[in-house]
Structure formats: C-alpha cells, structure tokens
C-alpha positions as CSV (number, residue, x, y, z in Angstrom):
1,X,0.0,0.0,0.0
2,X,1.2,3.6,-1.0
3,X,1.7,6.5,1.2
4,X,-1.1,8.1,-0.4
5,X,-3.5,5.2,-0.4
6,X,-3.0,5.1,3.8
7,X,-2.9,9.0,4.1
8,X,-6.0,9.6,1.6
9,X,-9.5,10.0,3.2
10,X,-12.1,9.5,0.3
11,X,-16.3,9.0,1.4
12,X,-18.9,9.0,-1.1
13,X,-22.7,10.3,0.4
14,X,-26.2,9.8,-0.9
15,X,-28.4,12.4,-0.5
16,X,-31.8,11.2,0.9
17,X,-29.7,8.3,2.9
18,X,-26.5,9.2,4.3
19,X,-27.4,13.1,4.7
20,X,-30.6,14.9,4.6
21,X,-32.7,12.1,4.9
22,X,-35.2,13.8,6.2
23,X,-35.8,16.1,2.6
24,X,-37.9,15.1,-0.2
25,X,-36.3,16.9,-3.0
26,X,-32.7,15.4,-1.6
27,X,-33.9,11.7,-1.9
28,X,-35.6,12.6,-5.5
29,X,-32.1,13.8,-6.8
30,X,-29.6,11.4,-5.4
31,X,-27.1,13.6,-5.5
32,X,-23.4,12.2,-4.3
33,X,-21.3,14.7,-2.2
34,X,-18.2,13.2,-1.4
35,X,-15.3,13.8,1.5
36,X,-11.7,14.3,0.4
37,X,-8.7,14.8,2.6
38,X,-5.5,13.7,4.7
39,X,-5.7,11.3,7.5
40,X,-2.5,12.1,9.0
41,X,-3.0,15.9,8.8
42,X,-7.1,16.0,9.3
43,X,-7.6,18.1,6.6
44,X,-10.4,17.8,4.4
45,X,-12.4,19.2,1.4
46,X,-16.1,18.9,0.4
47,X,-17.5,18.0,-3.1
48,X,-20.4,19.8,-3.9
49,X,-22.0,20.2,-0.4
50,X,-25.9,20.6,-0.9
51,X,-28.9,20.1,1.5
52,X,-28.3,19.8,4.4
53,X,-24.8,21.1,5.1
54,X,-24.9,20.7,8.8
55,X,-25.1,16.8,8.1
56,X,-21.9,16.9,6.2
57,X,-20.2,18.8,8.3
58,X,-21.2,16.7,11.3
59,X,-20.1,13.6,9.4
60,X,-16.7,15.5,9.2
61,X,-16.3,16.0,12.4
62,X,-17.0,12.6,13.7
63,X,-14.3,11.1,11.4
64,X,-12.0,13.5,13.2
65,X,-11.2,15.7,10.1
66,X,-11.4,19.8,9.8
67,X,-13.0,20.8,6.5
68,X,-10.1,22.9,5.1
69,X,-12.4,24.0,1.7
70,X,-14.8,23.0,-1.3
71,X,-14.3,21.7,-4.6
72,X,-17.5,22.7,-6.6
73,X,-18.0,20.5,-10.0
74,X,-20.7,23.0,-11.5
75,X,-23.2,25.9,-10.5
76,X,-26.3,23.9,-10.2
77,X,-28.5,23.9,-7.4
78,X,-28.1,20.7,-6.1
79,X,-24.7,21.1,-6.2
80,X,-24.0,24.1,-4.6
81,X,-27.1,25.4,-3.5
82,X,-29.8,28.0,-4.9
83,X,-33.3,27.5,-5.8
84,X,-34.3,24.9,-8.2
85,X,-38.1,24.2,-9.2
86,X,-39.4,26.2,-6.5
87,X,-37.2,24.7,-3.4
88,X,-34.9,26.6,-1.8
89,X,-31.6,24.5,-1.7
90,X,-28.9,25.0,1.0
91,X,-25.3,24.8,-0.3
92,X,-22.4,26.8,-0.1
93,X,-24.1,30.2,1.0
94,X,-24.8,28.4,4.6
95,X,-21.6,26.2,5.0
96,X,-19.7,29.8,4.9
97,X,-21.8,31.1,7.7
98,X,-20.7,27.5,9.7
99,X,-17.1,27.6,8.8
100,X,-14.7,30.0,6.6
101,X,-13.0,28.5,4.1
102,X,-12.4,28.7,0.4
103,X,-14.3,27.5,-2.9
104,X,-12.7,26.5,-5.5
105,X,-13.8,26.3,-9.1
106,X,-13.4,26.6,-12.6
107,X,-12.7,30.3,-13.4
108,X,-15.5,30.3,-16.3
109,X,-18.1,29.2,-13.5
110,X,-17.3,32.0,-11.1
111,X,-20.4,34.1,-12.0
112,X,-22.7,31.8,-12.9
113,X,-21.9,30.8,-9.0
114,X,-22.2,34.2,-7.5
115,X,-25.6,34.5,-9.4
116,X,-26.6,31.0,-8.1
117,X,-26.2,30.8,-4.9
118,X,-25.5,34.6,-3.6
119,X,-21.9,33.9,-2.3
120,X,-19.6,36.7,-3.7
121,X,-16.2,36.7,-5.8
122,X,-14.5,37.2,-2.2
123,X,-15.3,33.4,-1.6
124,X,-14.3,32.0,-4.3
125,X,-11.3,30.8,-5.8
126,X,-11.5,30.7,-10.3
127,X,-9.0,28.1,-11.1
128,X,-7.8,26.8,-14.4
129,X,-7.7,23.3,-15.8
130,X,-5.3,21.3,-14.5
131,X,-4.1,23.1,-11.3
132,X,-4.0,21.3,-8.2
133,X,-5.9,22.1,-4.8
134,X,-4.0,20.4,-2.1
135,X,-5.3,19.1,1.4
136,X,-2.5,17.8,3.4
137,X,-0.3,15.9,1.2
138,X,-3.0,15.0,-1.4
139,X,-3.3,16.6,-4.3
140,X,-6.4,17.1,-6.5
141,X,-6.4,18.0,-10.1
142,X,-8.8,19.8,-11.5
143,X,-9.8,19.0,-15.1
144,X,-12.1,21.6,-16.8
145,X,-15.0,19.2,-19.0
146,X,-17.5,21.7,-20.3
147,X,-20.5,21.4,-21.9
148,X,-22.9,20.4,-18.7
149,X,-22.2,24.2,-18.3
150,X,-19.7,26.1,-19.0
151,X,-17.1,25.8,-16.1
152,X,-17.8,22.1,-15.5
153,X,-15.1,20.0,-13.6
154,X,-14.1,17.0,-12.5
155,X,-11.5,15.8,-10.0
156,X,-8.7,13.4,-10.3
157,X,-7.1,12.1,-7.1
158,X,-5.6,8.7,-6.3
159,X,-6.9,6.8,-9.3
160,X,-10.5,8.1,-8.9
161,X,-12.2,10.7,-10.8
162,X,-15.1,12.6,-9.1
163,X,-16.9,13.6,-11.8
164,X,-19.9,15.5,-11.4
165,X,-22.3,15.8,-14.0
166,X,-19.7,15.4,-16.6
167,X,-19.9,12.0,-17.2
168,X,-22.3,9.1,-15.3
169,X,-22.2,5.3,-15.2
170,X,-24.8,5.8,-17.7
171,X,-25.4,8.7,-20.1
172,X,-23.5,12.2,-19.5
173,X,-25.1,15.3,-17.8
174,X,-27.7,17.7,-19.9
175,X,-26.6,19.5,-22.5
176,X,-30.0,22.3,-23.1
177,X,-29.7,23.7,-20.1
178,X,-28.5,27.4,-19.9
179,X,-25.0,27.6,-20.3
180,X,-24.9,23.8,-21.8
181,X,-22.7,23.2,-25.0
182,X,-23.2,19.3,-26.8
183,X,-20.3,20.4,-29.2
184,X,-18.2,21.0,-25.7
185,X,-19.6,18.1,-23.9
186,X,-18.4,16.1,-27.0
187,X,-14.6,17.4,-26.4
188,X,-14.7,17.0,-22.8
189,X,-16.0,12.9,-22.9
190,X,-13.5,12.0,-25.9
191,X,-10.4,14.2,-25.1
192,X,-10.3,16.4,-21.9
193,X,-11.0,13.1,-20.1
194,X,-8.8,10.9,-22.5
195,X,-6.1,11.1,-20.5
196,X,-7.8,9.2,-17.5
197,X,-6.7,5.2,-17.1
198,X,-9.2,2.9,-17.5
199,X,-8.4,1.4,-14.7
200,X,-9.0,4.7,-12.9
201,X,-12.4,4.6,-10.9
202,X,-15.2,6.9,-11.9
203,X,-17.6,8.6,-8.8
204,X,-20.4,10.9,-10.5
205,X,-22.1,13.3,-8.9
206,X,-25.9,11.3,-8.7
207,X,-26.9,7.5,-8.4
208,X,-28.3,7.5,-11.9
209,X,-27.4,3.7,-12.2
210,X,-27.4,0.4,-10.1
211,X,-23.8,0.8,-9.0
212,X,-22.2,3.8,-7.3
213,X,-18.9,3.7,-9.2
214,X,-17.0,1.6,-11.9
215,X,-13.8,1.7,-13.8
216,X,-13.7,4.2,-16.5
217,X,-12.9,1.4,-18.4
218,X,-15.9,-0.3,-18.3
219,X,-17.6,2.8,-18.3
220,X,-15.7,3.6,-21.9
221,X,-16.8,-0.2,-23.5
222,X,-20.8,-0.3,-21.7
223,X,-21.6,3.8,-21.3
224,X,-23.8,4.9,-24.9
225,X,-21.8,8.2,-24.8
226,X,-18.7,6.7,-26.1
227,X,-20.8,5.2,-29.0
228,X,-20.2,7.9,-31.3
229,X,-16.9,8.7,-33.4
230,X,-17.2,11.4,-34.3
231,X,-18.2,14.7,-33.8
232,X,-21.1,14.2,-36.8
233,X,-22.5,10.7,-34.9
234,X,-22.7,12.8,-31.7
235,X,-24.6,15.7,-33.2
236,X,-26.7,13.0,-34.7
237,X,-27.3,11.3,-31.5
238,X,-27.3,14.2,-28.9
239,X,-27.8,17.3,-31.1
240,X,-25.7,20.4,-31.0
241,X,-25.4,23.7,-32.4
C-alpha cells in the first residue's frame, strides 16, 4: 500500500440516505457529495456540499477531520445550493456562515456561481484546468469538462475521478440547459477526459445507475456516450449547435 492510499480519506454520500434524509427533494435527486482529505494531517475538502450542510459537516467532524475547503463541480443547485423548481436549496451560502473557508472552481463558473447561490467573488477561488488544490499531502487536479455548463469539472485524485455531471455510469449530464454546450460536452467525454486510465475509478455526482462507481474502463466499452466517433455521430445522437 502507498503513502497516499494510507494518508487519503475519500467517502462517497447519498443524498436522501446518508445526509438529509429527512428532505424530499434530496432523496428525489440522489445527488453524491463526497469527502476528500489527509488522514494524517485532518484536513479535508467537500465535493459539492448541498442540502443539508450541517449533516456533512457533522459527518466531518465525527471522522475527526477539519474541512479545510470546497471543490465545486458546477453551479447547479443541487450542487452548490440556490433555488431549483421552487425549493430553496442549501449549499455553499450556509456552510460559509458555519465555517470559513475557500471555494474552488473553474474560473469560467465564477459568476454563474455568484448568481446562483448569492456567495460573492471574495469566496471564491476561479481556477484553471489542471491546477492542483492540495489538502495535506493530497493533491487534487482539476480537469475543466465543459458542456454540462460552461465551467464544468471533475476531480482526479488517487486513481479516482469525481466527476460531477460530466460523465455518469450511464449517459452524461444535460446539455440544453443554460450555459450547456453538446459540441463542448463532446470534447470534454473524448479528449479532456482521454487522459484518465481505464483502470481509474469513476464517482459521478448522482446515483443514476445500479452501481455507485465503476472503472472508467468499463464505463468507456458499456456507457452509450462513447458510442459515437465522431463529432457528426454525436450531433446525430445528442444534437448540438
């Protein structure tokens, strides 16, 4: 076993089961928030903390880890918090009024953030792909995949990619929603996300299949996304401008 596989602290969280069970709209979405740190130093980030934030942060504690800051994969509500069909979502607005620390995403996403979910520019760290947000030891990468919106982005750390609504088990996040680009979502799948293993493990950011992770290679051979060739098949399939 590696340094980093003993020193790495990596949990995956249901909405609706794990946290938040007690909220409709939380078990309807199944979103996953997941827990990212260093054992030996206690420090830990948050993935796309939504609902009920006091649950997460209460899971943090009891694992003995200080949340040191938040990686946000896109601006959506159930991701970072906002109103979404007429609920009022917590997120990222009230985990700053529990503990200070910084956000960190894509620098195209900043605004579409600050519009979102009220939290201003002062909070949040813009970040470009392929820079590394540290906790402890443990480095994350940040890989910029457009085309959900535009300042989607996944996370590479330790062989697993977090990936948001980039890319699920099955299918890939929406592409006609505002700020959505198929033609970008295209890229993103085939060659911003090339350079991931196969034997790399994929988390997405909802339970949108019957398991809760599998090898991106087996995601590249049984996922219809990867079905197309080119950039005409996709537009074929999916659409695009």
């Amino acid at each position: 076993m590696s340094d980093t596989d003993q020193r790495l602290y990596f949990r995956q969280l249901l909405s609706g089961r794990d946290f938040a069970r007690g909220d409709q709209m939380a078990r309807q979405m199944v979103n996953f928030v997941y827990l990212i740190g260093d054992r030996a130093t206690g420090e830990a980030l948050i993935v796309d903390p939504a609902y009920a934030v006091g649950d997460l942060l209460d899971i943090v504690e009891a694992d003995g880890m200080k949340l040191t800051g938040v990686l946000a994969t896109h601006y959506h509500p159930d991701h970072v918090g906002g109103e979404m069909a007429g609920w009022g979502l917590e997120g990222i607005s009230a985990l700053l009024e529990r503990v200070q620390v910084p956000i960190h995403l894509q620098k195209e996403e900043v605004p579409w953030v600050e519009r979102t979910t009220g939290v201003g520019a002062s909070h949040l760290v813009g970040h470009d792909s392929g820079d590394v947000v540290r906790v402890g030891s443990v480095g994350v990468e940040l890989i910029h995949t457009p085309g959900h919106t535009p300042g989607s982005q996944c996370f590479f750390v330790d062989g697993r990619l977090v990936a948001g609504d980039t890319l699920f088990l099955e299918g890939c996040g929406r592409t006609d929603l505002p700020g959505s680009d198929p033609l970008a979502m295209y890229d993103s799948i085939n060659n911003r996300l090339a350079r991931v293993p196969d034997d790399a493990v994929l988390f997405p950011g909802h339970l949108y299949s019957q398991d809760p992770s599998q090898s991106m290679g087996t995601t590249r051979k049984s996922n219809y996304v990867f079905r197309p060739r080119s950039v005409q098949e996709w537009v074929a399939m999916f659409g695009g401008a």
